[in-house]
PDBQT receptor file of N, H, CA, C and O in Angstrom, charges set to zero:
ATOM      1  N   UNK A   1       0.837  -1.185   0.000  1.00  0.00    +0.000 N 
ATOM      2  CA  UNK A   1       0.000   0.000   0.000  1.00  0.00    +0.000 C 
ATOM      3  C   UNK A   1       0.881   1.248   0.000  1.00  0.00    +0.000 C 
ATOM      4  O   UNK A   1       1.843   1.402   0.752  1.00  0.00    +0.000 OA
ATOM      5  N   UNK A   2       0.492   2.059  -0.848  1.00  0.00    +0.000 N 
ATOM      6  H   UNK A   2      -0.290   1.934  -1.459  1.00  0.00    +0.000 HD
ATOM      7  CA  UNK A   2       1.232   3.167  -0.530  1.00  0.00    +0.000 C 
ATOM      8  C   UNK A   2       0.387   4.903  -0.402  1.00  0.00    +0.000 C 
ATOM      9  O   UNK A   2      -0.670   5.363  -0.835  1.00  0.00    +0.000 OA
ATOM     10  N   UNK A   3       1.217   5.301   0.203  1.00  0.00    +0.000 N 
ATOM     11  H   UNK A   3       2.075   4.927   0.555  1.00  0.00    +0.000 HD
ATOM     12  CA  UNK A   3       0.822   6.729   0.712  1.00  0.00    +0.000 C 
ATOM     13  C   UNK A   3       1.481   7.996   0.169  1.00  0.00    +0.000 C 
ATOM     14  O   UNK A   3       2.492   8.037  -0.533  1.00  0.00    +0.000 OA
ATOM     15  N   UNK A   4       0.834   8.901   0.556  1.00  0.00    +0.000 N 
ATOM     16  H   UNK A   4       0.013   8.868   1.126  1.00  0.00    +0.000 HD
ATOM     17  CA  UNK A   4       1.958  10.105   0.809  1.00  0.00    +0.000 C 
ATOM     18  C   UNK A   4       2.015  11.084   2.166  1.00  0.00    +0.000 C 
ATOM     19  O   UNK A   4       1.264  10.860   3.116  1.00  0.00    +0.000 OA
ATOM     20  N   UNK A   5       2.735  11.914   2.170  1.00  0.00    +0.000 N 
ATOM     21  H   UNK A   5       3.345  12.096   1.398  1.00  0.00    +0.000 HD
ATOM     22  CA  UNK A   5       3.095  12.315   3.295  1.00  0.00    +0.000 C 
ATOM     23  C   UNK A   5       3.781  13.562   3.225  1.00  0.00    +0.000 C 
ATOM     24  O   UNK A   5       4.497  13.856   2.267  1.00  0.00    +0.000 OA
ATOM     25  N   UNK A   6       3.554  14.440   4.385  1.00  0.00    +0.000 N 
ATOM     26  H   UNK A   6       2.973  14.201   5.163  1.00  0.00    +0.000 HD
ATOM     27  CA  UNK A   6       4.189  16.126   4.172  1.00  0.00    +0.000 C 
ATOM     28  C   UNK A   6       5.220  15.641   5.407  1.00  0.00    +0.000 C 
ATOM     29  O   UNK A   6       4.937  15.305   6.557  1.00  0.00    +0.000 OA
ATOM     30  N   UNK A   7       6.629  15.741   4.678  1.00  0.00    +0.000 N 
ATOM     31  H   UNK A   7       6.859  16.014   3.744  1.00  0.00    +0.000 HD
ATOM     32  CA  UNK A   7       7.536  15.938   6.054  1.00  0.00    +0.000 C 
ATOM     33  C   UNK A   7       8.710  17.211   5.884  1.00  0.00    +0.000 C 
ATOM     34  O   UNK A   7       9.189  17.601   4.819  1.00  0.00    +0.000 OA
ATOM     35  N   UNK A   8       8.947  17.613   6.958  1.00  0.00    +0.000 N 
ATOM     36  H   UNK A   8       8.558  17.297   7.823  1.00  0.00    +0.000 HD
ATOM     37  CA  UNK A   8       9.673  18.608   6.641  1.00  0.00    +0.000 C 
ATOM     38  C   UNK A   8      11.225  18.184   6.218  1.00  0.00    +0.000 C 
ATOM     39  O   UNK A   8      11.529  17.063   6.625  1.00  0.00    +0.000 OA
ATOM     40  N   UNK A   9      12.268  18.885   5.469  1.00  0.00    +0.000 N 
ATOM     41  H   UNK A   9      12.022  19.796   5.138  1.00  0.00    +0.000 HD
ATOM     42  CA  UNK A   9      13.303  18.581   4.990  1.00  0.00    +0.000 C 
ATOM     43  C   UNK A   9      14.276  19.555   4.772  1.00  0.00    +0.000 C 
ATOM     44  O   UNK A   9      14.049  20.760   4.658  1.00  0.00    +0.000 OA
ATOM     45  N   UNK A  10      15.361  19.010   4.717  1.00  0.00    +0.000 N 
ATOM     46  H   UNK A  10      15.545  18.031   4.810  1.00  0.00    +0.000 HD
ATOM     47  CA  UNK A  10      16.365  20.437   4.554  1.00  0.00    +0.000 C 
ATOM     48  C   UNK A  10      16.801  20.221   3.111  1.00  0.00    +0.000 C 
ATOM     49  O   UNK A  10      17.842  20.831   2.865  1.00  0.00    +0.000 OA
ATOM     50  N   UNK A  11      16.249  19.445   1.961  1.00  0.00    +0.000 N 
ATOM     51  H   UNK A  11      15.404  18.949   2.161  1.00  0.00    +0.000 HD
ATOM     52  CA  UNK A  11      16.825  18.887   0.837  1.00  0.00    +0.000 C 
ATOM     53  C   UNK A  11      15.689  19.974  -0.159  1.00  0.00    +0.000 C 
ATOM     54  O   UNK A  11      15.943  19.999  -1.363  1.00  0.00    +0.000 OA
ATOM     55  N   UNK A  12      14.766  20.633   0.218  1.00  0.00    +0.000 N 
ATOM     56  H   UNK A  12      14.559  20.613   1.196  1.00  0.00    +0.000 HD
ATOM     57  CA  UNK A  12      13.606  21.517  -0.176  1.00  0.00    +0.000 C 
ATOM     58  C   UNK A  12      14.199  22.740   0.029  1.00  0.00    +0.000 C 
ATOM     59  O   UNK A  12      15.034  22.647   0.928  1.00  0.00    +0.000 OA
ATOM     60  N   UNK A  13      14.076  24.411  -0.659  1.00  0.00    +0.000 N 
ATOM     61  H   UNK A  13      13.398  24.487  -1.390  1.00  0.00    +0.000 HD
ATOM     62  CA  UNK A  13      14.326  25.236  -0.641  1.00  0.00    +0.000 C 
ATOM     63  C   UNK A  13      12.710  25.855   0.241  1.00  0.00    +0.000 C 
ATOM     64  O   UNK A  13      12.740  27.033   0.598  1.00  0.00    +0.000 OA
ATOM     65  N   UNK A  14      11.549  25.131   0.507  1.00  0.00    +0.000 N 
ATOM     66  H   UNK A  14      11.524  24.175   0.217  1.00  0.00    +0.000 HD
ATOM     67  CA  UNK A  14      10.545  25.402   0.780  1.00  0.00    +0.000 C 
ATOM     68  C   UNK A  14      10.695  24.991   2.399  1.00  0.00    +0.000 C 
ATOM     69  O   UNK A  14       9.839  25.354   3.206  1.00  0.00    +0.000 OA
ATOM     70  N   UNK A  15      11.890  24.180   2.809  1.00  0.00    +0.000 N 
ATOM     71  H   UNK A  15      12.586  23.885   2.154  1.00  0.00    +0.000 HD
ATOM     72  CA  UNK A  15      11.571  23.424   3.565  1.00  0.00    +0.000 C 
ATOM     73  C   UNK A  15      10.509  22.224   4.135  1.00  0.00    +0.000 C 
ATOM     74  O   UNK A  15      10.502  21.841   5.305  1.00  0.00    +0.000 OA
ATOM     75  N   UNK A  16       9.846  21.844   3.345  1.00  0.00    +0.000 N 
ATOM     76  H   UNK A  16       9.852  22.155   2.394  1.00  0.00    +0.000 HD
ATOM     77  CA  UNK A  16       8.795  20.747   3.467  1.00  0.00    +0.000 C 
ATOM     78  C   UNK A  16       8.857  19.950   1.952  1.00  0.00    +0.000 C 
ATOM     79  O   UNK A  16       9.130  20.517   0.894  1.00  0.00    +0.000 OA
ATOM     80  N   UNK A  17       8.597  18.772   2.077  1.00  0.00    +0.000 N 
ATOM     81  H   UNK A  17       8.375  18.311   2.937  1.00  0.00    +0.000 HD
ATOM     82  CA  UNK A  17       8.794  17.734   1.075  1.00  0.00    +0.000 C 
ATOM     83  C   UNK A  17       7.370  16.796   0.805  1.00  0.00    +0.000 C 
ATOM     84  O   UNK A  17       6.718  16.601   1.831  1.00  0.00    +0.000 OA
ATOM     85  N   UNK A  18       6.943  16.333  -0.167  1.00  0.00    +0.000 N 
ATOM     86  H   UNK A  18       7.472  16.491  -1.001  1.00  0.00    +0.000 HD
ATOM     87  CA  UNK A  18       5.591  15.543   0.062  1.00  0.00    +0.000 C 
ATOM     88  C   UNK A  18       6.311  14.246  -0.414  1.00  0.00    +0.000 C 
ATOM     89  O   UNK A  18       6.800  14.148  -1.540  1.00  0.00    +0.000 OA
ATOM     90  N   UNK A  19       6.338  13.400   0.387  1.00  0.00    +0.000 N 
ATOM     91  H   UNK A  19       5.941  13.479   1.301  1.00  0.00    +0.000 HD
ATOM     92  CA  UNK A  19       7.317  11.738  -0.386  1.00  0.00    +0.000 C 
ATOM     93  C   UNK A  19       5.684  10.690  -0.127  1.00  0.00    +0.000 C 
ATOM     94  O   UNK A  19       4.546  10.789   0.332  1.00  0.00    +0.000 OA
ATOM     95  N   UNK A  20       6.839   9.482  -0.961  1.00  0.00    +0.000 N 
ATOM     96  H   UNK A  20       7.763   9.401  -1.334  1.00  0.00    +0.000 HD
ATOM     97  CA  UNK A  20       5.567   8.632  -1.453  1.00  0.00    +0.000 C 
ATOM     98  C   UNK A  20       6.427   7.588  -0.453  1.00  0.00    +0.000 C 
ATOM     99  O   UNK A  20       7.623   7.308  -0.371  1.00  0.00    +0.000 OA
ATOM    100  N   UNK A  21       5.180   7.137   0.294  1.00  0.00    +0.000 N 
ATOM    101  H   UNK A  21       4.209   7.365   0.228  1.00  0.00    +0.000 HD
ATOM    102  CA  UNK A  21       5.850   5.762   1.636  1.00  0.00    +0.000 C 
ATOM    103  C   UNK A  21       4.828   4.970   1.257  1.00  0.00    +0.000 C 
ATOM    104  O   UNK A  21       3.633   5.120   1.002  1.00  0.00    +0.000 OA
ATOM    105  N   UNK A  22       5.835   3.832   1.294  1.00  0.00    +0.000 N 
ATOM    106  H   UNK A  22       6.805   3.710   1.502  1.00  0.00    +0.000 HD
ATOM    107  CA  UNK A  22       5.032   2.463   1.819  1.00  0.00    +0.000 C 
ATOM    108  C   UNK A  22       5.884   1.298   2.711  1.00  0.00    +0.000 C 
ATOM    109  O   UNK A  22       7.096   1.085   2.711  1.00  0.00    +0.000 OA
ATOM    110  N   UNK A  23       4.873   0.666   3.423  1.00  0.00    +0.000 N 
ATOM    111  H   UNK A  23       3.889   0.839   3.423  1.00  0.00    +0.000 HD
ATOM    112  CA  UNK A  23       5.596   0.192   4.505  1.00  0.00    +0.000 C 
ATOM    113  C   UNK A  23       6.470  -1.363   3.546  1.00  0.00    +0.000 C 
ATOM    114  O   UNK A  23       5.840  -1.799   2.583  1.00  0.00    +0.000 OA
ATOM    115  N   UNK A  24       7.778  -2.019   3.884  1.00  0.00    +0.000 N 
ATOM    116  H   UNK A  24       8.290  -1.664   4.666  1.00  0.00    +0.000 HD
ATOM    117  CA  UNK A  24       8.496  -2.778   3.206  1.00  0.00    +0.000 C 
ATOM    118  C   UNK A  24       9.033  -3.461   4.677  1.00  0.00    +0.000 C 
ATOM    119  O   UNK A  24       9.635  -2.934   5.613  1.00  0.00    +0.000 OA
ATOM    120  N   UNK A  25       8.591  -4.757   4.492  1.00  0.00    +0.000 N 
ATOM    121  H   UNK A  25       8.102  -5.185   3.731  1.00  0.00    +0.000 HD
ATOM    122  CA  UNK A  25       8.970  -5.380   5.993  1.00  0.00    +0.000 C 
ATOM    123  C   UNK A  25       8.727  -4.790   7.059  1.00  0.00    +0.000 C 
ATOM    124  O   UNK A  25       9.651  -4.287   7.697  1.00  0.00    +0.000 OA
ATOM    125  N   UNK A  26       7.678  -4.735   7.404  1.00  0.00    +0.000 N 
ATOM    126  H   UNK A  26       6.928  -5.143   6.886  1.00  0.00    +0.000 HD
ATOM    127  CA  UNK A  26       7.283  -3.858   8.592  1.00  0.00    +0.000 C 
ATOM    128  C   UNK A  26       7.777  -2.235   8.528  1.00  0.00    +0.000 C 
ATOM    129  O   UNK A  26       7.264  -1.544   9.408  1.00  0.00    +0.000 OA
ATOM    130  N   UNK A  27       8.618  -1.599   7.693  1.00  0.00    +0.000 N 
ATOM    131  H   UNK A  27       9.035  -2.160   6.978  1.00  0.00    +0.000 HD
ATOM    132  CA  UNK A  27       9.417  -0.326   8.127  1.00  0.00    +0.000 C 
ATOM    133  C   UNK A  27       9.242   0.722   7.519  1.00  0.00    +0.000 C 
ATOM    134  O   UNK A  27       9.504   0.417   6.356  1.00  0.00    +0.000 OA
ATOM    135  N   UNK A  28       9.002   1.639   7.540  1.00  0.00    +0.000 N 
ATOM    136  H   UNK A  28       8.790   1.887   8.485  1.00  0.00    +0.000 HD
ATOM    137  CA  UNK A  28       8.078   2.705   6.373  1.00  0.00    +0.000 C 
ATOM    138  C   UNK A  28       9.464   3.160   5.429  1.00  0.00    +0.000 C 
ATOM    139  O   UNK A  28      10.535   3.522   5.916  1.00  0.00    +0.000 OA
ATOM    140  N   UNK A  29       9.167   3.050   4.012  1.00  0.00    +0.000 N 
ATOM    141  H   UNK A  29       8.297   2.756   3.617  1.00  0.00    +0.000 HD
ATOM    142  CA  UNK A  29      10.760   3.660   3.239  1.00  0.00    +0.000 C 
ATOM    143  C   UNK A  29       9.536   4.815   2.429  1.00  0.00    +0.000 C 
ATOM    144  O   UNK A  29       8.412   4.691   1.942  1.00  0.00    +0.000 OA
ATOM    145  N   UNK A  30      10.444   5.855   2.619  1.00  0.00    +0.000 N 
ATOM    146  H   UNK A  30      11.357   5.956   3.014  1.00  0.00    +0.000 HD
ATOM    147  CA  UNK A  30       9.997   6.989   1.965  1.00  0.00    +0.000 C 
ATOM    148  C   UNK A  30      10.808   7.450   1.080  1.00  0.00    +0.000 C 
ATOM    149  O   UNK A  30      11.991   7.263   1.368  1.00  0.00    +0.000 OA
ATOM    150  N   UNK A  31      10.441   8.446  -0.733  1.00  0.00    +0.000 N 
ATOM    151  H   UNK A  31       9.480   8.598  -0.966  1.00  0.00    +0.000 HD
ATOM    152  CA  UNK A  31      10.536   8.904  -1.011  1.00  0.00    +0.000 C 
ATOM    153  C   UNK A  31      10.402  10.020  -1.312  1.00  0.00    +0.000 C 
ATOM    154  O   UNK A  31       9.311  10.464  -0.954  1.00  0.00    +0.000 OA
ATOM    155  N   UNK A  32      11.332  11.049  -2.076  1.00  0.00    +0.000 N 
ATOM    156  H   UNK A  32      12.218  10.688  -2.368  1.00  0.00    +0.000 HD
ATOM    157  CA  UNK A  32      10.866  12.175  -1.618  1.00  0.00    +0.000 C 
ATOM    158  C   UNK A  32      10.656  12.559  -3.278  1.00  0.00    +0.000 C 
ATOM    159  O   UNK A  32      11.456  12.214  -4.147  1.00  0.00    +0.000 OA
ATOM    160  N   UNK A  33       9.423  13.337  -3.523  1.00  0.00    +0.000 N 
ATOM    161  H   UNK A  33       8.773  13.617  -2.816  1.00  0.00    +0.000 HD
ATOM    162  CA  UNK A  33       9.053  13.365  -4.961  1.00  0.00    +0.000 C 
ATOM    163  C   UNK A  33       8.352  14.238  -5.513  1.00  0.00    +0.000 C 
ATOM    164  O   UNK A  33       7.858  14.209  -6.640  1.00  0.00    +0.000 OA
ATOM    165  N   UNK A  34       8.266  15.460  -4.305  1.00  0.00    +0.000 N 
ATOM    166  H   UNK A  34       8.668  15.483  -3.390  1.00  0.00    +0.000 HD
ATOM    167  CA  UNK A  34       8.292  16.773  -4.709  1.00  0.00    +0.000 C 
ATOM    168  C   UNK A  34       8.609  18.023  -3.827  1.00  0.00    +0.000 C 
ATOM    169  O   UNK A  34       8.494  17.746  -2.633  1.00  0.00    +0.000 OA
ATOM    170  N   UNK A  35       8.844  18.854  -3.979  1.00  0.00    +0.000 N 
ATOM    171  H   UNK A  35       8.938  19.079  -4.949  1.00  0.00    +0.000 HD
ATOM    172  CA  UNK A  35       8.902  20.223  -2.594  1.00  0.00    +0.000 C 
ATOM    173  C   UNK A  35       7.358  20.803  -2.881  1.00  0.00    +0.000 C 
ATOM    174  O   UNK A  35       6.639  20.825  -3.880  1.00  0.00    +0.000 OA
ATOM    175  N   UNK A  36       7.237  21.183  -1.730  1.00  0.00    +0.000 N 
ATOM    176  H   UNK A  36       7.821  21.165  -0.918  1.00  0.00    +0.000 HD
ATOM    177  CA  UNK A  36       6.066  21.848  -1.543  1.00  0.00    +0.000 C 
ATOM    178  C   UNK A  36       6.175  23.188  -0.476  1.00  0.00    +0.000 C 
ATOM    179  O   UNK A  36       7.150  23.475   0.219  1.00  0.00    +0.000 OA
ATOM    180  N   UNK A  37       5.190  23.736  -0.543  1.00  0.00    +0.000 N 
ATOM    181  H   UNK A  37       4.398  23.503  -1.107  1.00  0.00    +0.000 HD
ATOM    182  CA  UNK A  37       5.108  25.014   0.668  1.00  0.00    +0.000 C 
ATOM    183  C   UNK A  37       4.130  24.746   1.555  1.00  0.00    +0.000 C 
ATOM    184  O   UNK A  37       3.035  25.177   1.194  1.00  0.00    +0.000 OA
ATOM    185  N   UNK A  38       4.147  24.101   2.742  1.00  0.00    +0.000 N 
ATOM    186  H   UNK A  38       5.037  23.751   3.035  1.00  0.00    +0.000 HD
ATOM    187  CA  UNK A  38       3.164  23.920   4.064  1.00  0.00    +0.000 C 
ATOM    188  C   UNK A  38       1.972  24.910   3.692  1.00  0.00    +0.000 C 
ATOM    189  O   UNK A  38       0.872  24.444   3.395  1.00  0.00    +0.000 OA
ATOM    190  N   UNK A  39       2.179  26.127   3.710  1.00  0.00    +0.000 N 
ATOM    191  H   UNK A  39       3.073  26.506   3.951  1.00  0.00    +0.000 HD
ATOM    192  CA  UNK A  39       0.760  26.739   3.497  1.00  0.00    +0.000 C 
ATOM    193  C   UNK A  39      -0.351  26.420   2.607  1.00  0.00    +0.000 C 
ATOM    194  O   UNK A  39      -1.513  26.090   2.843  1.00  0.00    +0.000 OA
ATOM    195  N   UNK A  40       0.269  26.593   1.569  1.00  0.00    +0.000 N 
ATOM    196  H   UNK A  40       1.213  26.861   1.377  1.00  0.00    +0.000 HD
ATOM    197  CA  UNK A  40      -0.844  26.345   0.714  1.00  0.00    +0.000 C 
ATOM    198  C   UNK A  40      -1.589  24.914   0.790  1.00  0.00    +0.000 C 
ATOM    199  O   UNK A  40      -2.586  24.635   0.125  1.00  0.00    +0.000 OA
ATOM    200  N   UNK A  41      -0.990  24.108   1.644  1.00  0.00    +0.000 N 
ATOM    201  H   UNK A  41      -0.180  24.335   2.184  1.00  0.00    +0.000 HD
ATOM    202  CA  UNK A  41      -1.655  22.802   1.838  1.00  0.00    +0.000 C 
ATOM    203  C   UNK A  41      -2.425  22.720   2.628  1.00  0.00    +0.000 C 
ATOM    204  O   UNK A  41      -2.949  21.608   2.579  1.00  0.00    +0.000 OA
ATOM    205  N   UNK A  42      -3.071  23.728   3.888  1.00  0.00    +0.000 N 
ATOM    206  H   UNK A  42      -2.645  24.631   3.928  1.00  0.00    +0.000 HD
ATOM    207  CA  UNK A  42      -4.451  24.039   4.336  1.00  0.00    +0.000 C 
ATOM    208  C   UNK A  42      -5.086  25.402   4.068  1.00  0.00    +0.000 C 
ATOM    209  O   UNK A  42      -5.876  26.023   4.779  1.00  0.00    +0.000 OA
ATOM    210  N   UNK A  43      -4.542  25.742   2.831  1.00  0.00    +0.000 N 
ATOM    211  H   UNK A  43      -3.900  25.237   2.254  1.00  0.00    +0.000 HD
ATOM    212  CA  UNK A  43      -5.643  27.018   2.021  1.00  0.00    +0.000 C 
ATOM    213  C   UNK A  43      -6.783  25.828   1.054  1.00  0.00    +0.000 C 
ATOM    214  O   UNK A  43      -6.258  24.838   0.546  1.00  0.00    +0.000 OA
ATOM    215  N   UNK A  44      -7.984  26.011   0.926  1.00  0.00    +0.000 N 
ATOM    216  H   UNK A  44      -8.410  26.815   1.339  1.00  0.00    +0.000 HD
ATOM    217  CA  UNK A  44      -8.781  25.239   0.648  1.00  0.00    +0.000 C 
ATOM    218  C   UNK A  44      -8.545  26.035  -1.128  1.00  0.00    +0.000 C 
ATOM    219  O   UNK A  44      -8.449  27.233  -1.394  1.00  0.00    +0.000 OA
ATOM    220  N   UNK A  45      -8.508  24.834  -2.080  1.00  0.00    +0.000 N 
ATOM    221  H   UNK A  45      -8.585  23.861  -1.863  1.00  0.00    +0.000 HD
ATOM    222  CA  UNK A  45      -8.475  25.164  -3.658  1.00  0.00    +0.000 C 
ATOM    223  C   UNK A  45      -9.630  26.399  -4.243  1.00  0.00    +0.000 C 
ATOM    224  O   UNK A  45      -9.660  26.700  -5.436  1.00  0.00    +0.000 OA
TER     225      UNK A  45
């Protein structure tokens, strides 16, 4: 199954990252597969 997820990062000029996880032997492996800006992610579209 896989997900996504807002974590913050220092690899982002935005500081926040949205990666795609899914759990692999019990252990969550995340990618990271875009930058994003925290705000605009609870301004409603």
């Amino acid at each position: 199954m896989r997900y996504y997820t807002v974590k913050q990062t220092y690899y982002c000029p935005t500081n926040y990252g949205l990666y795609e996880c899914r759990l692999e032997n019990g252990k969550e492996v995340c990618k990271l597969i875009a930058c994003v800006v925290r705000d605009s992610l609870t301004t409603p579209l």
